[in-house]
C-alpha positions in Angstrom: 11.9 -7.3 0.6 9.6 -5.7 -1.5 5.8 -4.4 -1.8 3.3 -4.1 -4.6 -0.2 -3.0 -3.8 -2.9 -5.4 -3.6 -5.2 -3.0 -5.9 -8.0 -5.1 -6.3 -8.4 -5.0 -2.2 -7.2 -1.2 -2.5 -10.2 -0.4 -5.1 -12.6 -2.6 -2.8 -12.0 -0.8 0.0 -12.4 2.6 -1.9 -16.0 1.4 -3.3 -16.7 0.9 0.3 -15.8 3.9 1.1 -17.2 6.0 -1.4 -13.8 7.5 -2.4 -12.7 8.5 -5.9 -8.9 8.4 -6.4 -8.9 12.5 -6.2 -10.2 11.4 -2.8 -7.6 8.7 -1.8 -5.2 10.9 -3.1 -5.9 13.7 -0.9 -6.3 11.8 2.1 -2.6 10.5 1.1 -1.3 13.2 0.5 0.1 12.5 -3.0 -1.0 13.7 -6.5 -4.2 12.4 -8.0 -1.7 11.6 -11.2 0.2 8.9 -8.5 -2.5 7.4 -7.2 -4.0 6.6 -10.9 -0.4 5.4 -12.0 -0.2 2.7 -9.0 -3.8 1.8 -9.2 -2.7 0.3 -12.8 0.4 -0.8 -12.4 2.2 1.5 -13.7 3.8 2.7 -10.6 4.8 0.8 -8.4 3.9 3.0 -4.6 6.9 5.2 -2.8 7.5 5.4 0.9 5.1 8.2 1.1 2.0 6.8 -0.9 2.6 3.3 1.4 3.1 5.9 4.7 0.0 7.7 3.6 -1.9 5.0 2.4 -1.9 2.6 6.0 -2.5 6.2 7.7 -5.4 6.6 5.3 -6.8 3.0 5.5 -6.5 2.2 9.2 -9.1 -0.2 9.1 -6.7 -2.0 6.9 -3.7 -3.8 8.0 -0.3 -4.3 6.0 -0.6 -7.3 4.7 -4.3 -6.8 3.5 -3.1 -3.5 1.3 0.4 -5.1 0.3 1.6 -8.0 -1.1 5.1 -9.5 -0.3 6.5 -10.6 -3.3 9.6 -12.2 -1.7 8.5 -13.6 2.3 10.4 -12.5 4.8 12.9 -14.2 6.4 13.1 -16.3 9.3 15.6 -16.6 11.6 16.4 -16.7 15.1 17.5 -14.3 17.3 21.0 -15.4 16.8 21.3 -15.2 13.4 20.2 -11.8 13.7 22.5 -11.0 16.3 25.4 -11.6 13.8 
């Protein structure tokens, strides 16, 4: 599975907010030079900046921040079990 930022909803929520990326990155806890690299694509986001960032953004929910670029799987318990 793997993530890549929605960073139109990311920005949206930051203009809401009233946060500059100095600010998102501080409430993060990553460098400012991080957050501007994911915010355009250059980057794609860490363990830490996605920790950080749902810790940051509560009001936000996984799947409004991220985007699943393969879905998950489903399966039954079963399958699991194996």
């Amino acid at each position: 599975m793997r993530l890549s930022l929605n960073i139109p909803k990311t920005q949206q929520y930051m203009k809401e907010k009233g946060w500059s990326e100095a600010d998102l990155a501080e409430k993060i806890g990553v460098s400012k030079v991080q957050v501007y690299r994911v915010l355009r694509g250059q980057r794609e986001p860490g363990n830490e900046f996605i920790a950080g960032l749902l810790s940051a953004c509560r009001e936000m929910g996984l799947n409004d921040l991220f985007i699943f670029e393969q879905p998950l799987p489903l399966g039954s318990g079963e399958e699991v079990m194996r």
